[in-house]
N, C-alpha and C positions, 0 to 999 in steps of 0.2 A: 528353513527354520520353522518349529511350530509356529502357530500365529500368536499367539499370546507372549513366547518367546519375541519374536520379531516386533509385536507391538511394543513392546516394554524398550528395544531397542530402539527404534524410531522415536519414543517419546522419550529419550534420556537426551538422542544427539539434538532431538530440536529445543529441550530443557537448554542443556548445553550452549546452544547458539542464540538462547533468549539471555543468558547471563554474557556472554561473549557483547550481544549490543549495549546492555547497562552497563559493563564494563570499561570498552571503549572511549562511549559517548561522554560517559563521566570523566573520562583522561582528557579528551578530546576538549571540552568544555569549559570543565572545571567546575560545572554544575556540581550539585548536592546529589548523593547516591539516590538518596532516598527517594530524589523528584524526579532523575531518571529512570528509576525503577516503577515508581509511578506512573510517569508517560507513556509506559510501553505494556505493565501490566496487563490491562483487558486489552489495548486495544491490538496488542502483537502476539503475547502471550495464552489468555484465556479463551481467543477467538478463535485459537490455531490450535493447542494443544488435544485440543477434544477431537478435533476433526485429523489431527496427523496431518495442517496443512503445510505447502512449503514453501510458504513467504514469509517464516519466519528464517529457515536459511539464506534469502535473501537481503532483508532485512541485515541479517547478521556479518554476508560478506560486505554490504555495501558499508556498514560503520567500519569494518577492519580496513576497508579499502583505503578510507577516510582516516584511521590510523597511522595506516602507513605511508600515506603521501605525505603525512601530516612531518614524516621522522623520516622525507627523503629518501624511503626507500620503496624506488619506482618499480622495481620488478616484482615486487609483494602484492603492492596495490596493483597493478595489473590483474595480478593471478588472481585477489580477491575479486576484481570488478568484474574478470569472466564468468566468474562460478555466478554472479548475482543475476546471468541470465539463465537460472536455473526456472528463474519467477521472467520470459523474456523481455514482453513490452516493461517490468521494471529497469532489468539490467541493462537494457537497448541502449536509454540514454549515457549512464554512464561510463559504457563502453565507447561510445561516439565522442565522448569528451575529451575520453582521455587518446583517441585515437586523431582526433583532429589539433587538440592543444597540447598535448605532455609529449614533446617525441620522446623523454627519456622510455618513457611506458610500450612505445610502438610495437618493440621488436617482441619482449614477452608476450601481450597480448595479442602481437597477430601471430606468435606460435600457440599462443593456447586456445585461440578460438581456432585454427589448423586444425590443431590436432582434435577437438571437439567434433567439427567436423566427418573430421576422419573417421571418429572412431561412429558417429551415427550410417553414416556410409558403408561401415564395415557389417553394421548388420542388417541395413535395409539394403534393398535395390535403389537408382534413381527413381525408379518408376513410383516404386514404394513412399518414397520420401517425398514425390511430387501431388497420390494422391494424398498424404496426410498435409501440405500446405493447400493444397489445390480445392480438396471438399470436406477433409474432417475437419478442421480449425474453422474453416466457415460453417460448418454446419453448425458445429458447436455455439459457435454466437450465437446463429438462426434459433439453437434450441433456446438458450436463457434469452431473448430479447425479450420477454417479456416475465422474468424471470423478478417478482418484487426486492429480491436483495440485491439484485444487481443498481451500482451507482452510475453506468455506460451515457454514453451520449447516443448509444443504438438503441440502447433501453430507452431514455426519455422520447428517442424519436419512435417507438415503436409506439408506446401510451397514444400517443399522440396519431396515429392513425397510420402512419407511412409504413411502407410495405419494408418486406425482410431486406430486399436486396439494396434498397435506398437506405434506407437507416441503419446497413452495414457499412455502405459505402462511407457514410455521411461521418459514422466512428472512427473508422481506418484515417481519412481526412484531418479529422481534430484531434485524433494522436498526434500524424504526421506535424501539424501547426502548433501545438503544445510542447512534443521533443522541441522544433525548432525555435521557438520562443525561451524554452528553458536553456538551451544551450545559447543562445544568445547571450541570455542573462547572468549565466556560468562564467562566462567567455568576462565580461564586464567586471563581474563581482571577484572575480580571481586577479584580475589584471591590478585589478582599486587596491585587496588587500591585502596580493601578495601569498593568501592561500590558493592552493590548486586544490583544497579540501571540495571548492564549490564544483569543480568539473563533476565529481562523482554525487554530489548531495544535493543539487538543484533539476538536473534532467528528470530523473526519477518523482519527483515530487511535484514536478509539472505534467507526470507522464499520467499520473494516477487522476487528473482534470479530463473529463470527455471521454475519447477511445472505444473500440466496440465493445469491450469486457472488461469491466473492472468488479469488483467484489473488496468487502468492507476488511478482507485479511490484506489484502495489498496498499490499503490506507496508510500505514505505518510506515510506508516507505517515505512518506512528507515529512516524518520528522527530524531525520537527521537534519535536515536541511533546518526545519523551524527552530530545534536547538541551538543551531549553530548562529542562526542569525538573531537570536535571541540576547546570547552572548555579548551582542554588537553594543557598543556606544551610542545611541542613536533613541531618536523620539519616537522609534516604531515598536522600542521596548514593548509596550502594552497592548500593542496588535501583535506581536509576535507570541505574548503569554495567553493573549484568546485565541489566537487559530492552535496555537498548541493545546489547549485545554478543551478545545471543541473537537479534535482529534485524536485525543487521550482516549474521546469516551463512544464506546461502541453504540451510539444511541439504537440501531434498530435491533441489536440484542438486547432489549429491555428484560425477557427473561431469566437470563446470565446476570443482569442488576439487581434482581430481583432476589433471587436464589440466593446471594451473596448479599444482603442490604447492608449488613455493620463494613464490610470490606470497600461496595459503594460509597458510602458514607463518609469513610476517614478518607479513602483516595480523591472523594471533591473538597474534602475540605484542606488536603496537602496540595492541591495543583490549584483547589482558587487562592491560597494562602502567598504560594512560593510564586507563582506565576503571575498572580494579577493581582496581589498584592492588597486580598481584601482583608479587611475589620473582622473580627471574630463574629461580630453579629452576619455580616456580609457573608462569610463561611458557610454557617449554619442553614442562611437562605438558600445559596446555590445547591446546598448537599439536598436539602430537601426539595428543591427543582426537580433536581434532577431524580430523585426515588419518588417525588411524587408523576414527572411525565413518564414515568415505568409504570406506574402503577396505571396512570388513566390509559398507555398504550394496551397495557393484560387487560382491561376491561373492554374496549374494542376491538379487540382482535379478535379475527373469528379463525379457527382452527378449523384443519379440513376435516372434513369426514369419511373418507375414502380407504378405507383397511387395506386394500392391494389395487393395484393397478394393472390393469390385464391387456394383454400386447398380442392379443390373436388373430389381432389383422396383418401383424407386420411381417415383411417379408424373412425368410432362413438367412439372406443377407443386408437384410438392413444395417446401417449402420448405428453403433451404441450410441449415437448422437441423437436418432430419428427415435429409439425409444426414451432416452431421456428427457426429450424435447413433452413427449404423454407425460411424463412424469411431473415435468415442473408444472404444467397445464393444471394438473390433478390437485397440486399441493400446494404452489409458489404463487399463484396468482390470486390469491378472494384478498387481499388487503392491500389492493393498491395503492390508493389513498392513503392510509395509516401509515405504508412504509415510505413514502414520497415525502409525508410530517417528519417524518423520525429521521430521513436523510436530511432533513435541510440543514441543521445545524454542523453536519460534516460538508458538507458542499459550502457553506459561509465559511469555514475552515480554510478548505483549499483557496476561496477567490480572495481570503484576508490575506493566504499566502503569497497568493500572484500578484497580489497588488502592492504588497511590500516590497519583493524582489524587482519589482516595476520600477517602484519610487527610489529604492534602492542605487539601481541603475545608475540613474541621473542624479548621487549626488553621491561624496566621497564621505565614504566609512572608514572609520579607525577598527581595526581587526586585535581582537583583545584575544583569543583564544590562538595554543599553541601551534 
């Protein structure tokens, strides 16, 4: 296809799979369209759309997944939860969920990740496919570890002094302990309330905590989960409406806040309104938080200066990982600091999240959503 053709195409179906999640989630919940649409806005929508990223199709299977286990129909949700490893380390977990706790799910799921399979097989060699596990996916990381948008626990270990192969290993690790802990939690909060919704909505949103590569478009995978437990009858109400409301908002796109201020503005003052439940004066405050920590991050931010980036030392076969890696060096690194600020208030998101599903655990919730 031409390219302008084909882009117009890519950005309808991921249009499409951004209204598919507000959709859902609003069935799902019973939330207010408006605050759904909210929630997902910048942080799923306007982060991805520019870029053609595609963790918005993920995103979009994992709510249908959440749909339809919701309405008992276990071969659907299957087939949604495979394709959500389109985004892997999202869809990992809850594909492990439903493959260890739903046996209705088993049998679709282990033909459609088969046939998945299969069909990657049919166009690579093993060899082929071993070295794109074996050196291109690590390389990859090796390139962004030091990459300021990255949220990784190989990124924070990289700052921090420790070499590539340690602070990859060290990511790969606190995945591995993160899925396990979410699926723990899954395991527990499904059994209390009687939803299997939590198999596919909890892994994912534990998974996005730590891990060698995470990036701020696969953040929105926490929400299904923080909606739903939102929902809940429970005194974590209001820790449930600020990790979701610290997650709504793309802080280290300060420039995207910026660009759009009146659009900023009403979206903080609907998610501190509907979610935490503040005072119109209390409204006003938080919207102008938040456009004024935009505005002081565009004033320290230093932007590269670097018109091209020239690669004539690299080998005829280097790999696109080894020159990407020059690239982030060139462009992604002078504001470390600044973007370490700007993450913290999405990192307090995730641990208000873990620490709810924690508490959660250990004490019996009434499950109000369908």
């Amino acid at each position: 296809m031409p390219i302008a053709d084909a882009t117009l195409l890519w950005e309808g179906i991921l249009c499409i799979a951004f209204c598919v999640t507000v959709f859902t989630l609003t069935k799902l919940t019973s939330l207010e369209p408006e605050l759904v649409f909210a929630c997902f806005l910048f942080s799923d929508a306007a982060i991805s759309l520019p870029l053609g990223q595609i963790a918005l199709l993920a995103v979009a299977a994992l709510a249908s997944a959440m749909f339809c286990i919701s309405r008992r129909k276990f071969h659907a949700a299957a087939l949604f939860t495979a394709l959500a490893l389109i985004e892997p380390h999202i869809g990992l977990g809850a594909c492990l969920g439903l493959l260890f706790f739903v046996p209705q799910c088993r049998p679709t799921l282990t033909a459609t990740l088969s046939a998945m399979i299969a069909l990657s097989i049919s166009y690579n060699t093993p060899a082929r496919e071993y070295e794109y596990l074996h050196t291109v996916l690590p390389s990859h990381v090796f390139s962004e570890s030091m990459n300021q948008d990255q949220y990784s626990f190989t990124h924070i270990l990289s700052l921090l002094g420790a070499n590539n192969l340690t602070a990859y290993i060290a990511g790969q690790v606190s995945y591995a302990l993160s899925l396990a802990v979410g699926l723990f939690i899954a395991r527990k909060l499904a059994r209390r309330t009687g939803s299997p919704m939590f198999f596919i909505a909890i892994p994912p949103a534990f998974a996005v905590i730590g891990g060698p590569f995470i990036h701020i478009q696969q953040i929105p995978a926490a929400l299904p989960a923080l909606l739903l437990l939102f929902t809940q009858r429970t005194s974590y109400r209001f820790s449930c409406g600020l990790a979701t409301f610290l997650l709504a908002i793309p802080w280290i796109n300060f420039q995207l806040l910026l660009l759009l201020p009146l659009l900023t503005f009403a979206l903080t003052l609907l998610l501190s309104a509907r979610l935490l439940r503040f005072s119109f004066l209390g409204q006003l405050l938080m919207a102008a938080n938040v456009l004024g920590i935009s505005v002081l991050a565009h004033m320290f931010f230093t932007p590269s200066h670097h018109e091209t980036t020239t690669f004539l030392s690299m080998k005829a076969n280097a790999l696109a990982e080894d020159i990407w890696r020059l690239y982030i060096q060139d462009r992604h690194t002078n504001n470390q600091m600044l973007f370490l600020i700007l993450q913290a208030p999405t990192f307090l998101g995730l641990f208000i999240m873990a620490a709810i599903t924690i508490r959660k655990e250990k004490e019996h919730i009434k499950c109000t959503t369908s």
